[in-house]
N, C-alpha and C positions, 0 to 999 in steps of 0.2 A: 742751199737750204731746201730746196724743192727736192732734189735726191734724195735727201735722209728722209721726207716724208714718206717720198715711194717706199723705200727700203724697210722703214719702219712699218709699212702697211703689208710688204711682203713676208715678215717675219712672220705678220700675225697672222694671215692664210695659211702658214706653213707649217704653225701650230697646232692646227686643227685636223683631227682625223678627218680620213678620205671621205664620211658620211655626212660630214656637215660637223659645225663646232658643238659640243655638247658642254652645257654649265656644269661645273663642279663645286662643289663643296656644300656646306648644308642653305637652304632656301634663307632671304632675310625674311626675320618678322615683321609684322608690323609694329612701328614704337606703342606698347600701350600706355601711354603717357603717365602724369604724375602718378604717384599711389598719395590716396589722402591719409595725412596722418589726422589720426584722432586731438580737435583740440581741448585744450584746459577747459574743463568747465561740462563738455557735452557728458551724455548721460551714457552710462555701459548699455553696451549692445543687449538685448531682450535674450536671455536664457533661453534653451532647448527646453520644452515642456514636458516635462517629469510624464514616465508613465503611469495610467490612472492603474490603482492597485486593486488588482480583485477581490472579489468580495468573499467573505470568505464562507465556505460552504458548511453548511449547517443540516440539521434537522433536529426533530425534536425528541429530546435524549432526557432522560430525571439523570439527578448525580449519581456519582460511585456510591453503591453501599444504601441507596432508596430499594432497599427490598417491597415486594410487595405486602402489605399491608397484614400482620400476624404468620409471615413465612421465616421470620428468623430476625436475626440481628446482624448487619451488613459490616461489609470492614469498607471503612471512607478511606483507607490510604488511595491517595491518586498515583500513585511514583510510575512512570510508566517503566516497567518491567522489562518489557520488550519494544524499547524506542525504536520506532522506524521497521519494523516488521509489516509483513504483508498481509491485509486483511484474508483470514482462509478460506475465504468464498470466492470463486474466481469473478463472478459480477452479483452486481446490487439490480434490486433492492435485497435488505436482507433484515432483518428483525431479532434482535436479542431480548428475551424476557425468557421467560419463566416455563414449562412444560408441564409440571405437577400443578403450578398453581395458575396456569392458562385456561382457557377453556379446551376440553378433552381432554385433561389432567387431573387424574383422582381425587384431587383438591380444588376442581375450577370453583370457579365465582360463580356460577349457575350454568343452565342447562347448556349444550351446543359442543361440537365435536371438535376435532383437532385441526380441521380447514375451517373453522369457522373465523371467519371476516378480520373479526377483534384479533384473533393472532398474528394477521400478516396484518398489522399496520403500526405506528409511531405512536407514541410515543418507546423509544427503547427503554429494557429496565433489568437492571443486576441482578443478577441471582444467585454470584457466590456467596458463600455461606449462608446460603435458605437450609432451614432443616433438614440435617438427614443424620446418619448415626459415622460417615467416616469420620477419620481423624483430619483436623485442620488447624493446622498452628496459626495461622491468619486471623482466623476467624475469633471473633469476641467471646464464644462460648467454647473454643476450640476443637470445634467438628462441625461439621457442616459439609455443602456443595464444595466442589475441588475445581469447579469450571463452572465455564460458562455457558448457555443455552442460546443457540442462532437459528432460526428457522429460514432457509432459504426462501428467493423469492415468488414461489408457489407449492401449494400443498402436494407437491407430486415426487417419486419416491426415484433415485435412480437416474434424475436431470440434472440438478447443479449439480457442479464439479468443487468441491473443497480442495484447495491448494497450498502448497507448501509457504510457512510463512517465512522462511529465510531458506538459504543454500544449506544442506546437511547431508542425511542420512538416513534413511529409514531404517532405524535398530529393531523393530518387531512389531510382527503384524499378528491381533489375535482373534480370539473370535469375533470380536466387536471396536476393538481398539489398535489403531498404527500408530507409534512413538517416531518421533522423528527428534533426531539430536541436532540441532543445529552448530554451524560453524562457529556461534558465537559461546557455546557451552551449554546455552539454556534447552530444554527438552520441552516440545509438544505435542499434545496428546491427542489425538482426533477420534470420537466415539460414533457410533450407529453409522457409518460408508457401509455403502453396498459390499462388504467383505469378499463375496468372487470376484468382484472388478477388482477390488485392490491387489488379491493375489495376480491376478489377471495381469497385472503393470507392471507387479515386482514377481516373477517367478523364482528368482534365484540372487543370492547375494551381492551377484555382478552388479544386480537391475537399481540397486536400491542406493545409489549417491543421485542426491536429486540437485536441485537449482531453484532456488526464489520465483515461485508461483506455478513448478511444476504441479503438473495434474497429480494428488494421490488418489483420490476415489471421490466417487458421487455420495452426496448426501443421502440416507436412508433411516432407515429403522432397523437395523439389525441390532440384534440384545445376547448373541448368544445360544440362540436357538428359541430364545423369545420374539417378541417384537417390543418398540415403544412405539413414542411418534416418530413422526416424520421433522426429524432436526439434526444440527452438527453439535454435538457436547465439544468443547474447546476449552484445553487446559493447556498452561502454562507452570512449567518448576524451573525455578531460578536460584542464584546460589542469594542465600539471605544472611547478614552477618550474627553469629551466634556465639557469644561467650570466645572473646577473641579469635573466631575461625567463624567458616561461613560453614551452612546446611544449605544443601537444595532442597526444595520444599516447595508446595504449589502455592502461587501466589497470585493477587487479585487481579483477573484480565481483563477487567472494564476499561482501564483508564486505555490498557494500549488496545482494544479495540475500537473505542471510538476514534482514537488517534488514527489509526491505520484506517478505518472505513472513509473517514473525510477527507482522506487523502482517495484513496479509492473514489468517489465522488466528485472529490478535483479534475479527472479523469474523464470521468463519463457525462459531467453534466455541460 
């Protein structure tokens, strides 16, 4: 009996590399003992607590179609037009009302010039179809403004950048006005940009397929060889269903600018 100990002990040196015995296979763990089962009767385990949901960003805006006070008859359709479009001002703040009927507007509400304080602040206010003599099928008296009036966020001429509000095109740049067709069909219209910068950006047909919030031109006052103020006119033509077929035609951009600015604002604030 004492033999087969030896022998048995000799086996086992013999198995072992010249270096020393080395362990194989994977390490034990340690036992982590029972797992508890949930009994009859205890209470569900406490839920993962819901994210608190932002608040949502506002400022102070009158509805679609509150023209200012004796400047015309407003169209209250809210439909956003252009859902999910890019506000065309590249940063805020920015202020939409009125230019004629602002102060330093042929029709202000009293004395004060075109930087004057009351233009750049809130409450925002519509101004499609305030008085004027184009044609507008929107509008309640069927002529009026064709767009909307945005003054950037200071009275300076040739600073903020106006940007494309979807992926498109730039179809024509004129003397006062860049068209831009978007991808999704609908056409906008950007009036008073510094007109040599814009040409400046688009020199030649190649230049002119743009991208959602490229730079088109700085906000100005160009008329055409006149001047105005210092703002972006901002229209919108979409196709609108007419007599079993649709017309494009310019239609009201309140509702999808404030859409778009509060998103913008989501953003920055």
């Amino acid at each position: 009996m004492r033999r087969l100990a030896v022998a048995g002990l000799l086996l086992t040196l013999t198995a072992c590399a010249p270096g020393g015995c080395q362990q194989t296979g994977a390490p034990e763990t340690a036992d982590p003992g029972p797992v508890e089962e949930p009994l009859p009767g205890d209470p569900d385990p406490a839920p993962e607590p819901e994210p608190p949901v932002p608040e949502p960003v506002s400022w102070p805006h009158e509805p679609g179609g509150a023209l200012y006070p004796g400047s015309g008859s407003g169209a209250t359709d809210a439909t956003l037009w252009a859902a999910g479009m890019r506000f065309p001002i590249e940063a805020g703040p920015a202020y939409a009302n009125s230019q004629v009927y602002g102060y330093g507007g042929y029709l202000a509400p009293g004395p004060g010039g075109q930087c004057d304080a009351r233009n750049y602040a809130y409450p925002w206010r519509d101004n499609f179809c305030e008085t004027r003599s184009w044609t507008n099928g929107m509008c309640p008296a069927g002529k009026g403004h064709q767009g909307q009036d945005i003054r950037p966020a200071t009275c300076e001429k040739k600073v903020h950048w106006a940007v494309a509000a979807e992926s498109g095109r730039v179809t024509s740049i004129g003397s006062y006005t860049v068209t831009l067709l978007g991808d999704s069909g609908r056409i906008y219209r950007y009036l008073h940009l510094d007109m040599a910068g814009v040409r400046a950006l688009f020199p030649d047909a190649a230049s002119r397929n743009v991208t959602r919030g490229q730079h088109l031109g700085k906000v100005s006052s160009d008329f055409g060889g006149n001047a105005t103020t210092i703002h972006l006119h901002f229209e919108i033509k979409a196709p609108v269903a007419s007599g079993g077929g649709a017309t494009v035609m310019f239609v009201p951009t309140y509702s999808s600018l404030v859409d778009s600015y509060a998103r913008l604002l989501s953003v920055t604030t």
